[in-house]
Every structure is written in C-alpha cells, then in structure tokens.
C-alpha positions in Angstrom: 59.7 103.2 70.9 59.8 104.1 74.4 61.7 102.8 77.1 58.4 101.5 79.0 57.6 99.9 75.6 60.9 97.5 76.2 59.5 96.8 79.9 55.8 96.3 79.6 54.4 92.7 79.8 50.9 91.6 79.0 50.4 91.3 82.4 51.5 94.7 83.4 48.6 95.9 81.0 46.4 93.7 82.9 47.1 95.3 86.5 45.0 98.1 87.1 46.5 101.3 87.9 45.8 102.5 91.5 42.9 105.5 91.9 45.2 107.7 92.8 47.1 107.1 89.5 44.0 106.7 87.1 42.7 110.4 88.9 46.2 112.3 88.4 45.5 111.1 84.7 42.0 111.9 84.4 43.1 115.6 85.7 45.5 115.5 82.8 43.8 114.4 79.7 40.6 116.7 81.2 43.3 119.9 80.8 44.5 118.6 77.4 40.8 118.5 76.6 40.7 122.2 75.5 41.9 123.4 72.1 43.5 126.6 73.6 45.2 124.1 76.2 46.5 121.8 73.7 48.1 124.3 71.5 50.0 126.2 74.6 51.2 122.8 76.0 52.2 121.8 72.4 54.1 125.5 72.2 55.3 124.6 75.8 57.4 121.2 74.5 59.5 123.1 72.1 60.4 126.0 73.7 59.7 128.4 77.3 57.5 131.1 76.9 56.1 134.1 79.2 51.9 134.7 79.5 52.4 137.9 76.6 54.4 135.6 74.1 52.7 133.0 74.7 49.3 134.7 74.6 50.2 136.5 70.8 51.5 132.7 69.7 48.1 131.4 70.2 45.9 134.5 69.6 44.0 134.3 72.9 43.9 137.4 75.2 46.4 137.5 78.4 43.9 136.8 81.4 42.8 133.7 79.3 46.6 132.3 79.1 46.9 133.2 82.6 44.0 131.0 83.9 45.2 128.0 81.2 48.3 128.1 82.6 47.1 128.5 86.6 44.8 125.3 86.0 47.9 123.4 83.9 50.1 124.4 86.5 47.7 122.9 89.6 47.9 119.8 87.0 51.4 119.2 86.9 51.5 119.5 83.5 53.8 122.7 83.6 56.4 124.1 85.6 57.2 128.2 86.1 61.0 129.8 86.9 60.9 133.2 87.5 63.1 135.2 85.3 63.5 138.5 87.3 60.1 139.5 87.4 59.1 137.4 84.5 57.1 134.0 85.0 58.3 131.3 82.2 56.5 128.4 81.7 57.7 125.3 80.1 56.4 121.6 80.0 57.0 119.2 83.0 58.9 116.3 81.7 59.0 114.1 78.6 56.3 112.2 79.9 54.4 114.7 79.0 55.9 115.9 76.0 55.3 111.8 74.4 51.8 112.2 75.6 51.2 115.2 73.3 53.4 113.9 70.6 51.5 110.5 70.5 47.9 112.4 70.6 48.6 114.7 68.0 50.2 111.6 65.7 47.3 109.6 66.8 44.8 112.6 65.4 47.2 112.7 62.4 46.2 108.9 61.5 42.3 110.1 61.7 42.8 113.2 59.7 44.6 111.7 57.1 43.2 108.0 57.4 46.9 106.7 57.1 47.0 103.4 58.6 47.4 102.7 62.2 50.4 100.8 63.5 51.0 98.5 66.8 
C-alpha cells in the first residue's frame, strides 16, 4: 500500500485533477506507450545505465536509445548525471518507479487471468 493510499478520501477521487496535471500525465503514459520505452524505464528502476549498455540490454541500436531517452528525459520520466564524459540515466522518483510496478502487475493479472484485488 502506498502512502497516498492512507490519505485518499472518496472525495479526493471525485476532484478533478487540474489540466496542467491531467497533460503532464497524458505526456507520461503516451512515453510508456512504447514497448522499447517500457522495457528501458523498467531497466532504468533497478539500476543506472549508459545509451551502449543500455542499448545491448534491450537489443535496440544506439541512435534509437538515444531518441527514447531524449523524449523520456523532455518527460520527466528520467534524469541524466554525467560521469566524466559518460551520460547515465536512471529513473526520476519512486512515483515513477510504482507507476511501472503497478502496470506491469496490472498486465500480470490479464496475462495470467489471476484475480484482481481492490
């Protein structure tokens, strides 16, 4: 359980989130919304990784991780250090690591048609 699950009210659920709020979250599911995406931010939530490694872990060519990670970075979803002249990327936040980890359990439930829970 998360802490916003000790906080949240029915009536929270039943204010709608500001534009600004439900378009930053539209921009993130839309870059989750690509396989190649998906796997490099689930990569991304265990561990930092550089465009080559990272590029090899998910068998997709170099420019292509490159662009992925230009358009998750404009997102917010990750964040780069610079390691001398090596970029490292990483995951912003456990917000975003739940959000991943809830998808993929929620996909799990489908797959295997195990039972959903509240």
């Amino acid at each position: 359980m998360y802490a916003r699950d000790d906080v949240a009210t029915t009536q929270d659920w039943q204010q709608l989130p500001s534009g600004d709020h439900v378009d930053a979250a539209v921009d993130g599911f839309r870059m989750l919304a690509d396989p190649t995406r998906l796997r490099m931010m689930w990569l991304l939530c265990g561990s930092e990784y550089d465009v080559t490694t990272l590029a090899g872990a998910v068998g997709v060519a170099r420019p292509a991780v490159s662009q992925h990670l230009a358009k998750l970075k404009l997102a917010g979803l990750v964040s780069l250090r610079r390691d001398g002249r090596r970029a490292v990327y990483r995951v912003r936040g456990g917000h975003v690591r739940r959000l991943l980890g809830e998808a993929i359990e929620a996909a799990d439930h489908r797959v295997t048609g195990r039972p959903d829970h509240d």
